[in-house]
PLY file of the C-alpha trace (Angstrom):
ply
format ascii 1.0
element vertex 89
property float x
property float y
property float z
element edge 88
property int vertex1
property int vertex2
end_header
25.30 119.65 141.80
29.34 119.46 141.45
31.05 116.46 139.66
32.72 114.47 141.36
35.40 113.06 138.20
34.96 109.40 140.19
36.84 110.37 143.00
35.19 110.43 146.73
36.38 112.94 148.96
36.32 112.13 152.58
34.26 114.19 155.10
36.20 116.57 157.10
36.54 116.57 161.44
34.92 120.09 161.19
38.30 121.93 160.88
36.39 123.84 157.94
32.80 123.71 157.35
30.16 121.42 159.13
29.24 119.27 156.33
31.84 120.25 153.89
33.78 117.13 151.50
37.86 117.76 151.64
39.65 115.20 149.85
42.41 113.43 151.47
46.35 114.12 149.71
46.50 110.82 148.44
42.98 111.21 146.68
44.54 114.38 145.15
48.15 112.55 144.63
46.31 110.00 142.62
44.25 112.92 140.53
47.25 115.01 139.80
49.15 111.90 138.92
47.02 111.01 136.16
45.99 114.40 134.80
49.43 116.27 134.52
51.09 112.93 135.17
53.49 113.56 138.01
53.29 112.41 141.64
52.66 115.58 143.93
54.68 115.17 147.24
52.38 115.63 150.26
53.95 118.44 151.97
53.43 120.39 148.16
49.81 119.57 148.93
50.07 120.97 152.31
52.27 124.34 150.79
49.41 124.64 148.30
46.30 124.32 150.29
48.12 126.87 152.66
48.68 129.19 149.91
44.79 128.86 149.01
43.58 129.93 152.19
42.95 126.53 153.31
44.19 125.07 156.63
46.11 122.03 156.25
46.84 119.66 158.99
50.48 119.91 161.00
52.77 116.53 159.43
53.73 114.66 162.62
56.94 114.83 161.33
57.10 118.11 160.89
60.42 119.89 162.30
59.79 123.74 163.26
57.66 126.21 161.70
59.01 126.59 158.28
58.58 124.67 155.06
61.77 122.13 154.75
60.48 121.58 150.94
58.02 124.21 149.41
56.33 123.54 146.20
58.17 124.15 142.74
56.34 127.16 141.47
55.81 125.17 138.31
53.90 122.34 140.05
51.62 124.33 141.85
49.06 125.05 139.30
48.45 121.87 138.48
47.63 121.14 142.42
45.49 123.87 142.58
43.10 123.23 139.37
43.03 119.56 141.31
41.92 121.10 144.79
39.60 123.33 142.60
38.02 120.51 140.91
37.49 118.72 144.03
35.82 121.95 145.58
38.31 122.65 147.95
38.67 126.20 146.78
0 1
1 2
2 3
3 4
4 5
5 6
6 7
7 8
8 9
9 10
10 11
11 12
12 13
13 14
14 15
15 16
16 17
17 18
18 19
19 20
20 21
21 22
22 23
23 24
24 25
25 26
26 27
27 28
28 29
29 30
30 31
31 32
32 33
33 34
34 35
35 36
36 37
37 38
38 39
39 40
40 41
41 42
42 43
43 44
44 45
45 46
46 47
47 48
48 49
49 50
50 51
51 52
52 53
53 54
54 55
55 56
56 57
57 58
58 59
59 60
60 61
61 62
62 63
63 64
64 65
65 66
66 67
67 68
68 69
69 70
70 71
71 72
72 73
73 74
74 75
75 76
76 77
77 78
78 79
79 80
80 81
81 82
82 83
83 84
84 85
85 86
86 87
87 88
């Protein structure tokens, strides 16, 4: 049985697997933010999960196809050990 580190992920809508926990990017914000100790912007999240093989939703903000602001290479590790300790990947 996985660990949880206090933090409750949300069930998903089915966009990945029936059944499957996926924690929401403010659940992950807050993890990242008091682990490595900076505040993850969402659309990092998004660039991230994407990178992972994950399937993030589309921002209804979102302009075009492209990433306006992709992740700093140097935050991204720290995102992904999150999403890995939440068994997102």
């Amino acid at each position: 049985m996985r660990a949880n580190h206090g933090v409750h992920p949300t069930p998903t809508s089915g966009r990945r697997c029936p059944g499957a926990l996926e924690a929401s990017c403010q659940e992950i914000q807050v993890e990242v933010k008091r682990r490595p100790g900076f505040l993850p912007k969402t659309c990092w999240i998004a660039h991230v999960k994407e990178l992972n093989g994950l399937a993030p939703r589309r921002a209804p903000n979102r302009i075009g196809r492209g990433r306006a602001v992709p992740c700093p290479p140097e935050k991204r590790s720290a995102i992904k050990e999150t999403l890995h300790r939440f068994g997102m990947i």
